[in-house]
N, C-alpha and C positions, 0 to 999 in steps of 0.2 A: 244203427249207428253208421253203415255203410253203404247207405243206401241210396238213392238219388232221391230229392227234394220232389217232392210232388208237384204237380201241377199249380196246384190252389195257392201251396205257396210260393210259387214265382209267379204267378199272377199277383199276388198280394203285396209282393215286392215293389215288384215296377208299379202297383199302382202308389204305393206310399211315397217312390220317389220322382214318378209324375205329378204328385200333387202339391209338392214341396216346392214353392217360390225359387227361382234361378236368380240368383243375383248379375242384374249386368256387370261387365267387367270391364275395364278400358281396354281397345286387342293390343294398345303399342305397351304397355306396361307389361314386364312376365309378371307369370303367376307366381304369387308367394312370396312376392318381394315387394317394401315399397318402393316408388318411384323416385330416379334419383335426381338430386339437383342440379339446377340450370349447370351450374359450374363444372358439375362431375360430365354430365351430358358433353358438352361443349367440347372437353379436355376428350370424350372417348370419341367423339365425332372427327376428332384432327386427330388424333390417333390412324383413326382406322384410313381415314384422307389419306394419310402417310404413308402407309404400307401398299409395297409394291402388289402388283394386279400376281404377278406367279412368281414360283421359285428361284428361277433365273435373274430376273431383276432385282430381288431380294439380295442373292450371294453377289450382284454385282455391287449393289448399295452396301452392304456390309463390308465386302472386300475395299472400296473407296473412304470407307470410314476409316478401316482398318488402316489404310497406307496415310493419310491423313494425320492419326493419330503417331503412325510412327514417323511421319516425317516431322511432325511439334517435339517426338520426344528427341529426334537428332537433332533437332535445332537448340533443343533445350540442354541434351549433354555438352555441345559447344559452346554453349554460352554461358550456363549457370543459373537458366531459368529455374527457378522452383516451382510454378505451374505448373508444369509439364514433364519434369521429371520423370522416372519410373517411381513404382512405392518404394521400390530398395532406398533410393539416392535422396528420397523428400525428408524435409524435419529440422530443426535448427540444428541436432544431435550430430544427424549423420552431416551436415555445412563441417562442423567442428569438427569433428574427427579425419574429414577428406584434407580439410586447412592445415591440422596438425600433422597430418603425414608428408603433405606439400611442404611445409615450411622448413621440411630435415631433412638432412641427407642417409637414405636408408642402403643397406649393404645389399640389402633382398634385390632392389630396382635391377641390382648389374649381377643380376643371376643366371639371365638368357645370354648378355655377351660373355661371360663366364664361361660358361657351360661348353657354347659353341670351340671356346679357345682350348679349353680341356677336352674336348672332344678331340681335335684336332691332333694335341699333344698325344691323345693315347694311341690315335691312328700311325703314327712315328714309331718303325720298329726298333727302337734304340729303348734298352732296357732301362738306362737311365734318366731318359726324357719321361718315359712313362710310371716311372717312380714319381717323378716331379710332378707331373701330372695330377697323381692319385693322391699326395699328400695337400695340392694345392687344392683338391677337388674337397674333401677332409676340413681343411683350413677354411673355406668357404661355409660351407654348410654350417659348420660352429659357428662363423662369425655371424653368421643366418640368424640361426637361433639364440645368441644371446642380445643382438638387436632386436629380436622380434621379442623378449623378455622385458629389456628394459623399454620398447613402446608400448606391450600392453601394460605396465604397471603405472607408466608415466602417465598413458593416455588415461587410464582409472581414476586415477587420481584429480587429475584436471576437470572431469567430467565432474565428478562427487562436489568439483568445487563451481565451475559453471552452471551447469544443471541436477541441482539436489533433486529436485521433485521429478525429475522425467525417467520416462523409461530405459535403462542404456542395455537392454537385451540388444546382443548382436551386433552392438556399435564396435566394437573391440578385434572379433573376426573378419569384420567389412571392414575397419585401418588396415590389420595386417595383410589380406585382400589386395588391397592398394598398394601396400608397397612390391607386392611382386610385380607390380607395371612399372615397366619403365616411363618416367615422368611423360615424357612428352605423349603417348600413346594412353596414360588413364582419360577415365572418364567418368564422368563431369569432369571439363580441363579443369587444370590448375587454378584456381583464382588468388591465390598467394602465393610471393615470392621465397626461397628457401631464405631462413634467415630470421625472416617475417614473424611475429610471434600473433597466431588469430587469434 
């Protein structure tokens, strides 16, 4: 059972498979594949044209692509291209929801100037200014939140009635998103006027 193959039979081997007809093979075809068509051919032939000779000029061509595409996607947050956009900001969904935030005036926007003015009040060692301060600080945050209530129920609704059949996962957290930007600084700028009804 464990024994080595005799002589006679490895002779009888090789001659069974010396005698057995060799099929010629084409050499540019691999083995075990058919060959592919003209079109596939062509497409891997400019492929491989393409590809840089070594490493180096690879991460160079990538990084140029790279700066390319972002400088399409800043052209496009300035202007409101949809082409070019990021995935977050594309979609008729998210146009609607950015127009509807744009066209109101939201309490959230003047949270950073806020903020900074309340800071300042609490830096004041006067015990009464920093009362004032902290209730004003209080007073904000609430008016925060129930602005940011009544836009996502508002914006819900408007959707349900613009777009029944679309997807609005996530459209609702990317408005209220927006409103923490101060108007002039979101992005994708503004393309409607407050007022404006998109």
């Amino acid at each position: 059972m464990f024994r080595s193959r005799s002589k006679d039979e490895q002779a009888a081997t090789t001659k069974v498979t010396a005698s057995e007809p060799q099929q010629p093979r084409d050499p540019q075809a691999p083995k075990g594949r058919p060959t592919p068509k003209r079109s596939q051919a062509q497409s891997q032939r400019r492929t491989r044209a393409q590809t840089p000779a070594n490493r180096k000029e690879a991460a160079k061509a990538s990084r140029e692509a790279r700066r390319a595409d972002m400088a399409r996607q800043r052209e496009a947050l300035a202007n409101g291209d949809e082409r070019f956009l990021p995935v977050r900001d594309k979609g008729p969904v998210r146009r609607f929801a950015r127009d509807f935030v744009d066209s109101r005036w939201c309490v959230a926007e003047f949270f950073l100037p806020m903020a900074v003015i309340i800071l300042v009040l609490t830096m004041l060692r006067q015990p009464g200014i920093q009362n004032i301060a902290l209730l004003l600080w209080l007073f904000i945050i609430v008016l925060i939140v129930v602005d940011s209530f009544v836009l996502w129920f508002a914006l819900g609704k408007r959707l349900k009635e613009r777009f029944p059949n679309e997807n609005h996962k996530g459209v609702k957290p990317y408005a209220l998103m927006r409103t923490l930007q101060m108007r002039r600084l979101r992005l994708p700028k503004p393309q409607v006027k407050r007022g404006e009804r998109p």
